[in-house]
C-alpha positions as CSV (number, residue, x, y, z in Angstrom):
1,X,-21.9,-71.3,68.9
2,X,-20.7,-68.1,69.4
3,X,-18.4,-67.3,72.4
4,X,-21.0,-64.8,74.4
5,X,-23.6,-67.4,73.8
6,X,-21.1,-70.0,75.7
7,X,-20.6,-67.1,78.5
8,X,-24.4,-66.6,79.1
9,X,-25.3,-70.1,79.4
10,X,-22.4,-71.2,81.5
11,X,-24.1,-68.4,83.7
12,X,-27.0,-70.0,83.4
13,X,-25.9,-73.0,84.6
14,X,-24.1,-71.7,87.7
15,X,-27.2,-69.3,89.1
16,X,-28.8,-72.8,89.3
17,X,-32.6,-73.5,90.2
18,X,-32.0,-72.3,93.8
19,X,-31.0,-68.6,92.4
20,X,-34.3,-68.6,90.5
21,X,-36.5,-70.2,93.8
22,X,-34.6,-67.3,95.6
23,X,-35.6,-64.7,93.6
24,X,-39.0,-65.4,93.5
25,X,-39.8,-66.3,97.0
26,X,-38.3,-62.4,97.5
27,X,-40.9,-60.9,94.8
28,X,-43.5,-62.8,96.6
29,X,-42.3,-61.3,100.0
30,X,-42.1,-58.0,98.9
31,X,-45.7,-57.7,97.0
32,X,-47.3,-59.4,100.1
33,X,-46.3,-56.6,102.2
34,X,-47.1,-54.1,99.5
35,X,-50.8,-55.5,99.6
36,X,-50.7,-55.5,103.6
37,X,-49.5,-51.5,103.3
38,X,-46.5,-52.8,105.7
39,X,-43.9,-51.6,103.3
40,X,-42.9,-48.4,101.5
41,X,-40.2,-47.9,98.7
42,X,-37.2,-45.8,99.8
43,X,-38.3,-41.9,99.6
44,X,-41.6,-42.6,100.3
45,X,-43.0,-41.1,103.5
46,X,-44.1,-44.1,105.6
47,X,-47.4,-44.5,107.2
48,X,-48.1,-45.5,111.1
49,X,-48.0,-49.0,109.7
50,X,-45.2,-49.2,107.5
51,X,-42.4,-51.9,109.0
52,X,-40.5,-52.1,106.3
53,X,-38.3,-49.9,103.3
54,X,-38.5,-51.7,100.1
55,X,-34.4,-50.1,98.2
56,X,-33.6,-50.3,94.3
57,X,-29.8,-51.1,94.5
58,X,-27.8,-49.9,91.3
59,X,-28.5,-53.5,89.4
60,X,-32.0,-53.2,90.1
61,X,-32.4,-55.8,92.8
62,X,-34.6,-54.9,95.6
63,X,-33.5,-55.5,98.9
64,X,-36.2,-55.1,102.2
65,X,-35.1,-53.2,105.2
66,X,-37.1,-53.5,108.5
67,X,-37.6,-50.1,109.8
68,X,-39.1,-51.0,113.2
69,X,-42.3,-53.7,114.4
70,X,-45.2,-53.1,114.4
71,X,-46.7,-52.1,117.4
């Protein structure tokens, strides 16, 4: 076994099953309020009903920012 292949499992076994549950509970978040129309990505003009910014950051995670509540 080569010495990467021991790196990216050993990283494997330390994101554990929580990491994964984590990431998709986010995804989840995020498209739900894509389909409600409460969320815009970063640059996009937001509507009257837009609550929150959806940013890329430089690793490609998406984080959620709440711009305000909606009213």
């Amino acid at each position: 076994m080569s010495a990467e292949r021991d790196e990216g499992d050993r990283a494997a076994r330390e994101a554990g099953p929580g990491d994964d549950a984590e990431r998709r509970a986010t995804e989840k978040f995020i498209s739900d309020l894509l389909a409600r129309g409460e969320a815009v990505f970063e640059g996009e003009e937001p509507t009257p009903g837009t609550t929150h910014v959806i940013e890329r950051a430089d690793d490609g995670r998406l984080t959620v920012r709440r711009l305000r509540f909606s009213s």
